[in-house]
C-alpha positions as CSV (number, residue, x, y, z in Angstrom):
1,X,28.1,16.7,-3.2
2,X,24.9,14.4,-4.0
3,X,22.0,16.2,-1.9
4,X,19.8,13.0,-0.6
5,X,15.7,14.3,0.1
6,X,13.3,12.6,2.6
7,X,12.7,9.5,0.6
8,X,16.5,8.4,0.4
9,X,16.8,9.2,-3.1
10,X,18.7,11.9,-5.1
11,X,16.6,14.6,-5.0
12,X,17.3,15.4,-8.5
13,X,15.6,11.6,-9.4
14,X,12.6,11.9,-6.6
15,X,9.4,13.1,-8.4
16,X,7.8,14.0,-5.6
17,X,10.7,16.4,-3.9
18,X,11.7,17.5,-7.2
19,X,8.4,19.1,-7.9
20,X,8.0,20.6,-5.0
21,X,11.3,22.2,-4.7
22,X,11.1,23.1,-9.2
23,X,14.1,20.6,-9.7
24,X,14.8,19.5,-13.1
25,X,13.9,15.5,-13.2
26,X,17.1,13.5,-14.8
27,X,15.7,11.4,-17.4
28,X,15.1,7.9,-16.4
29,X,16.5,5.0,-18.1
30,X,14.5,2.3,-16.9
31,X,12.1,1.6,-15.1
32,X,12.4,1.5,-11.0
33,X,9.1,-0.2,-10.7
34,X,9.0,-3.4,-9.3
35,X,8.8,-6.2,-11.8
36,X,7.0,-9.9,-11.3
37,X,6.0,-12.5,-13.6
38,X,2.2,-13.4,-13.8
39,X,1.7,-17.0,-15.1
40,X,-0.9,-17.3,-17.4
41,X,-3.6,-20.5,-17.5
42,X,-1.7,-21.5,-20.4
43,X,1.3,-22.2,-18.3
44,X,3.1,-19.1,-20.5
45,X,4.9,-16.2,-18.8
46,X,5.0,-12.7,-19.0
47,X,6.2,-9.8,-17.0
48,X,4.5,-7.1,-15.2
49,X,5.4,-3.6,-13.8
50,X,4.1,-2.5,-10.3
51,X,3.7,0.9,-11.9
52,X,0.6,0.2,-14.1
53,X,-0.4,-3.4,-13.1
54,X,-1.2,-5.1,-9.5
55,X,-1.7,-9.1,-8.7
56,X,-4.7,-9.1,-6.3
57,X,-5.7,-11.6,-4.0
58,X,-8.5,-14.3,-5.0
59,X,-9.5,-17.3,-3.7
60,X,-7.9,-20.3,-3.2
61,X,-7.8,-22.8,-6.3
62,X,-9.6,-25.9,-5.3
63,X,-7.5,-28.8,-4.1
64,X,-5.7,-30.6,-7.2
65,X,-6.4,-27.0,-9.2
66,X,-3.5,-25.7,-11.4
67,X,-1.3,-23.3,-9.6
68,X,-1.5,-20.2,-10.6
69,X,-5.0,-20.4,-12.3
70,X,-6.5,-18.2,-9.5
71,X,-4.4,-15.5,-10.2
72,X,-5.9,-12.2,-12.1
73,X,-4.2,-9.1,-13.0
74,X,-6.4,-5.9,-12.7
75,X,-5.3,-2.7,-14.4
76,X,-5.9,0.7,-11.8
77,X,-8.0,2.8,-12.9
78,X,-6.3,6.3,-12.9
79,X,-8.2,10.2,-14.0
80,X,-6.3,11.8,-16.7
81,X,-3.8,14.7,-15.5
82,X,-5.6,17.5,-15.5
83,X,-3.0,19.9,-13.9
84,X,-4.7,19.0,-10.1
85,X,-2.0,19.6,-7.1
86,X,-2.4,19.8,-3.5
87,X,-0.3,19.1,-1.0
88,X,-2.5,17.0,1.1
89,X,-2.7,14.0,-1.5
90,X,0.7,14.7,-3.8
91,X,0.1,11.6,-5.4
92,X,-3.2,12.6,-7.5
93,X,-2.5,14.4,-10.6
94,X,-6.5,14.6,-11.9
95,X,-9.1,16.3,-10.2
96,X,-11.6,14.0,-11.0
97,X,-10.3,11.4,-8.4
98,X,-10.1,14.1,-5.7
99,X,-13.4,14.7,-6.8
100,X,-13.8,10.6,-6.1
101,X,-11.8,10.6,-3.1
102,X,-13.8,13.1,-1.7
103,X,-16.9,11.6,-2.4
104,X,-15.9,8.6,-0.1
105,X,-14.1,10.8,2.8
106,X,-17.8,12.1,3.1
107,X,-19.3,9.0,3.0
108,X,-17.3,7.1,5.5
109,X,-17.6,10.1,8.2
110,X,-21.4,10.0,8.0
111,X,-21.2,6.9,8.7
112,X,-19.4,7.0,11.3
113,X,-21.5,9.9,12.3
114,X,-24.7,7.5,12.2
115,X,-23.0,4.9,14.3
116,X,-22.9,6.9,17.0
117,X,-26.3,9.0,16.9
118,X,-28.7,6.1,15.0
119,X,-27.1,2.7,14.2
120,X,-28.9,0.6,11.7
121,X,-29.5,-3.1,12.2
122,X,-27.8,-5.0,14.4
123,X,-25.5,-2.4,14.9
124,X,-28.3,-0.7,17.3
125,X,-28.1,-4.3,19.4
126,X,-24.1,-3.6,20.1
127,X,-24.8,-0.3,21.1
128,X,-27.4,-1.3,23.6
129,X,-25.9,-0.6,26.9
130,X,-28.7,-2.8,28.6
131,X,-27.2,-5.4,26.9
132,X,-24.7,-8.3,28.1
133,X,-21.2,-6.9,27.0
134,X,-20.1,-10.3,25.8
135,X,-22.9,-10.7,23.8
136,X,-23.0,-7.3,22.0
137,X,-18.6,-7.7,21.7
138,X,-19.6,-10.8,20.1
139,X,-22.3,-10.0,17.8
140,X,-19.6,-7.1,16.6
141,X,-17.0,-9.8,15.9
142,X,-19.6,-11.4,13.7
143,X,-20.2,-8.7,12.0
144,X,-16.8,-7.9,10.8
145,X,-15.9,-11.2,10.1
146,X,-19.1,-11.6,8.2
147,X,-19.0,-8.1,6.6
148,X,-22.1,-6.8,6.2
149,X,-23.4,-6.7,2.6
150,X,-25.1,-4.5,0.1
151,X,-28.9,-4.2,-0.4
152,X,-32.1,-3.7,1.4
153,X,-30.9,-6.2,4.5
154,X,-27.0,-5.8,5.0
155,X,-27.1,-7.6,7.9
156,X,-28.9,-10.8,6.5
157,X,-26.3,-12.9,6.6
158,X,-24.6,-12.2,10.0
159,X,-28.7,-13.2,11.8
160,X,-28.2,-16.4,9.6
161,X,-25.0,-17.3,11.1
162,X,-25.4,-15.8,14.3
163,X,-25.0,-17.7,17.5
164,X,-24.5,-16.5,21.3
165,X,-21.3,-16.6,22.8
166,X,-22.8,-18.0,26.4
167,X,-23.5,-21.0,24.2
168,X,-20.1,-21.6,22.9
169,X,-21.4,-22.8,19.1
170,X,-19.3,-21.8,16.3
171,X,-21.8,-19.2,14.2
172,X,-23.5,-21.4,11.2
173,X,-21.4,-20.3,8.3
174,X,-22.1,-23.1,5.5
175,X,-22.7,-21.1,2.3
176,X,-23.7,-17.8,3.7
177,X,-23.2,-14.5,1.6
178,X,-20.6,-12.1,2.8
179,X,-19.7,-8.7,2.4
180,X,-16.7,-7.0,0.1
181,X,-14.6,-7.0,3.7
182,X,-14.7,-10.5,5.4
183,X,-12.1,-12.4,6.9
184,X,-14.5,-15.6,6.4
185,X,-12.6,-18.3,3.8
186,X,-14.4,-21.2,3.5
187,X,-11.4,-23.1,3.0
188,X,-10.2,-22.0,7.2
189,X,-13.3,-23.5,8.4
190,X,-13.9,-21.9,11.8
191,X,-10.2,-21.8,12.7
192,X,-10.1,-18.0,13.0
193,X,-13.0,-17.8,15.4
194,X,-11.6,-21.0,17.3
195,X,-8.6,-18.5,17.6
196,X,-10.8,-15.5,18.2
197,X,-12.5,-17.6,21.4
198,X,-9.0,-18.8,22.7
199,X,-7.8,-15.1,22.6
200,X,-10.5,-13.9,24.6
201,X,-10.7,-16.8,27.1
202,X,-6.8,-16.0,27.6
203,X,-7.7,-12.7,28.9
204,X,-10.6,-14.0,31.2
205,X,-13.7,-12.1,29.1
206,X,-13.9,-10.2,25.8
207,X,-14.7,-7.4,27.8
208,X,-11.3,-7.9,29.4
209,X,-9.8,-8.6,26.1
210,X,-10.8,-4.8,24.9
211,X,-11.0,-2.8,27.8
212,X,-6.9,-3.4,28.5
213,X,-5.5,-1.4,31.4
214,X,-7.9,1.3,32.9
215,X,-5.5,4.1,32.6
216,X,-5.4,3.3,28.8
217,X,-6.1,6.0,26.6
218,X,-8.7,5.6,23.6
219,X,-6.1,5.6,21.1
220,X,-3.8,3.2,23.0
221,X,-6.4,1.3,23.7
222,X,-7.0,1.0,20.1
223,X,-3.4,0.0,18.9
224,X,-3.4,-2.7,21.2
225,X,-6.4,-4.3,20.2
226,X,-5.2,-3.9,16.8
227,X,-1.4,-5.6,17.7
228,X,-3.9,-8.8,19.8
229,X,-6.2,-9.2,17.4
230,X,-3.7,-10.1,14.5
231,X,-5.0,-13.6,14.6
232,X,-4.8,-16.0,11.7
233,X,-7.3,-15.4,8.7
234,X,-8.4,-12.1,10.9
235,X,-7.0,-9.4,8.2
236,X,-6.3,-6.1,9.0
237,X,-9.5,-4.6,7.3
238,X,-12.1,-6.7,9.3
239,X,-9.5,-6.1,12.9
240,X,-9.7,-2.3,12.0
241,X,-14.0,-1.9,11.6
242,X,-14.3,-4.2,14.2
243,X,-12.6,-1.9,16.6
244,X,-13.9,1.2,14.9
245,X,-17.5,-0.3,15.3
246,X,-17.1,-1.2,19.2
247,X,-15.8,2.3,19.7
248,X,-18.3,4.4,17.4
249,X,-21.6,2.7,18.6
250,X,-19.9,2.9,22.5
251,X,-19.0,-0.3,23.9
252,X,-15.2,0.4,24.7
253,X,-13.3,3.8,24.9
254,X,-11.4,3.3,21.7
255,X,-10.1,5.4,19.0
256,X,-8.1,5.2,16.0
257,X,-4.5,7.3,16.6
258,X,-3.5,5.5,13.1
259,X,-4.9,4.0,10.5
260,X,-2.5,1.2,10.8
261,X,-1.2,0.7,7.1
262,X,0.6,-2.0,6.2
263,X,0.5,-5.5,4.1
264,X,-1.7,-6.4,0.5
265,X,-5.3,-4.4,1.1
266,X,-7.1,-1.8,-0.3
267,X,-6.8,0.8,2.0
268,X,-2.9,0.9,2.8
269,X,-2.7,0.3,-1.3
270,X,-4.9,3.4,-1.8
271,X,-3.2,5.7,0.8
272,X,0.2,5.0,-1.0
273,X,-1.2,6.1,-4.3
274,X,-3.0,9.0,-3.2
275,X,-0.8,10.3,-0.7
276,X,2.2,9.8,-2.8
277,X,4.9,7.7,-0.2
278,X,5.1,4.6,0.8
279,X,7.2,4.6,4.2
280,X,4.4,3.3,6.7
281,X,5.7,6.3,8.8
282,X,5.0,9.3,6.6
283,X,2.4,7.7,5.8
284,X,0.3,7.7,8.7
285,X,1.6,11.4,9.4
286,X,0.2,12.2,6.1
287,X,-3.1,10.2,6.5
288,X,-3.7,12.4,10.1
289,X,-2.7,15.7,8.5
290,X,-5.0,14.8,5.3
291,X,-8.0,13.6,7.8
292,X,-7.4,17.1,10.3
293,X,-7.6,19.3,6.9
294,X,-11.0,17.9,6.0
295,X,-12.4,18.2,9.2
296,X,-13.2,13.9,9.7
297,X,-12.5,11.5,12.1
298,X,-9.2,9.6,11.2
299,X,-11.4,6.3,11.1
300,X,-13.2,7.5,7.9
301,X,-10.3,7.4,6.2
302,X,-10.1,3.5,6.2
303,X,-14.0,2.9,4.6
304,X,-13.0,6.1,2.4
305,X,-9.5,5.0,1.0
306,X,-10.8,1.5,0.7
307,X,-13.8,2.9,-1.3
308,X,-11.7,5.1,-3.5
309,X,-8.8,2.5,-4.4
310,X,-11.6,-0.4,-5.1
311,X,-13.7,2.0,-7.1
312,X,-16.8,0.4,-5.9
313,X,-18.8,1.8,-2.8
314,X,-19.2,-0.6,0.6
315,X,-21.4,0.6,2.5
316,X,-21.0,-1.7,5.9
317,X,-24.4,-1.7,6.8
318,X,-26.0,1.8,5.8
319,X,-27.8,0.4,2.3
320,X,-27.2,1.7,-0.6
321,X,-29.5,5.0,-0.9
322,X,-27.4,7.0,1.8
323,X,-24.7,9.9,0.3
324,X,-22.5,11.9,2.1
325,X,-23.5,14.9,3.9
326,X,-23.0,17.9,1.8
327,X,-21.5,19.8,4.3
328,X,-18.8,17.1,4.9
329,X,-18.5,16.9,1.4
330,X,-18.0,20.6,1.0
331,X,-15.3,20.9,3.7
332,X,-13.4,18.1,2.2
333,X,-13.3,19.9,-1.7
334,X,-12.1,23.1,0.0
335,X,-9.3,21.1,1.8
336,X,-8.8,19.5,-1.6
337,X,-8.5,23.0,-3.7
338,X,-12.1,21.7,-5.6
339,X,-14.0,24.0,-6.7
């Protein structure tokens, strides 16, 4: 009788079960990765498989522009199998990016770390307690939105296009820079912080908005922020650090109970190749148990995934001379099996 594993296929045919039970793999005929055709500026087509290649998001050709000429095709980056296994990422087969992946586990947990004991910039205003909680809420929203940028003043561009939220002005966005994780598309105008305002006004305050139901837990707290917030243009990247930022620098009692995979970014795209599955359930079970073994808050593994998988280092507002903590970065190689 066919024996069926945990990821609905054959186990003799799942690469993943297979290996770890020492099951023969039955040669493949073809290919089960998805296929798509890319057109090219030329107006030719050609396919692609999912396996090796992935269409990523750019922006929006200008009105009258060629469809299809905004498309690129970007090959991932991948170490050469070097005999790595561990069962915390069963999706890497080279040490060299869990060397990577630990780098950016590091990383992303000192920062999180520095929120909370000595926030830079205008990350120190939000976590003013003295503060006006509407103000500091908004001045957060900004700042994910805007994404702070890289250099010796992330945080220019948010104090450009800052405005108060007592004064109801939409925030001055006309050609500002932003960072590697904004929502901000020129082509929306202000409509997602039109919707932003609306959402908040629905629930009486922003402070309303966040702080839900007093007998709330962090983490459920959390989730429903994450399930409101999913307003148009406002991507799950910039909804995740917004609420990672209010709860790390103090303003609300929230706290990540998942890292709230899903949809066409870099951190759920990341997660699928590193931890090796791609049901949003095991998934997030394998994302806590990965973040538990390496000793850091579940939240660091959104900066950290999203680091590894782009292969470029955002820093969200720490500049660019800060590295992870070797001690961090030591606990996470010994959860890894690095030497």
């Amino acid at each position: 009788m066919p024996t069926f594993c945990r990821h609905n296929h054959l186990i003799q045919n799942c690469p993943i079960c297979s290996r770890e039970q020492s099951i023969e793999l039955r040669p493949i005929v073809s290919s089960s990765a998805p296929r798509s055709t890319v057109r090219t500026p030329g107006g030719s087509q050609r396919r692609t498989s999912g396996s090796s290649q992935r269409r990523t998001s750019s922006p929006r050709p200008a009105a009258g522009g060629r469809p299809g000429a905004g498309v690129r095709v970007r090959r991932l980056a991948r170490g050469a199998d070097d005999g790595f296994r561990c069962g915390l990422v069963p999706g890497l087969k080279s040490s060299a990016d869990a060397e990577r992946l630990a780098e950016e586990l590091a990383f992303a947990a000192r920062r999180l770390r520095q929120l909370a004991e000595d926030p830079p910039g205008l990350y120190a205003e939000i976590a003013a307690s003295e503060a006006d909680i509407e103000e500091r809420t908004w001045l957060a929203f900004l700042t994910a939105y805007i994404s702070p940028r890289g250099g010796a003043d992330p945080f220019a561009s948010v104090r450009l296009a800052r405005t108060t939220w007592a004064s109801g002005q939409p925030p001055r966005l006309e050609g500002i820079g932003t960072g590697p994780r904004t929502a901000h598309d020129p082509d929306r105008g202000t409509a997602t912080i039109d919707a932003y305002r609306a959402w908040a006004q629905r629930a009486g305050s922003q402070a309303a908005a966040f702080g839900g139901e007093a007998a709330w837990t962090p983490e459920r707290r959390f989730a429903r922020g994450f399930e409101r917030l999913a307003l148009p243009g406002f991507h799950r990247d910039a909804r995740f650090d917004l609420l990672t930022t209010l709860g790390w620098l103090g303003a609300y009692e929230l706290r990540a109970g998942a890292l709230q995979l899903g949809g066409d970014n870099e951190a759920t795209v990341a997660a699928k190749r590193a931890l090796g599955i791609g049901d949003p359930l095991l998934l997030e079970r394998r994302a806590a148990e990965l973040a538990n073994a390496c000793g850091v808050p579940l939240e660091a593994l959104d900066l950290g995934l999203h680091n590894w998988g782009t292969g470029e280092r955002a820093t969200l507002g720490l500049g660019t001379a800060v590295e992870p903590d070797e001690p961090t970065l030591d606990a996470v190689r010994e959860a890894l099996g690095l030497p």
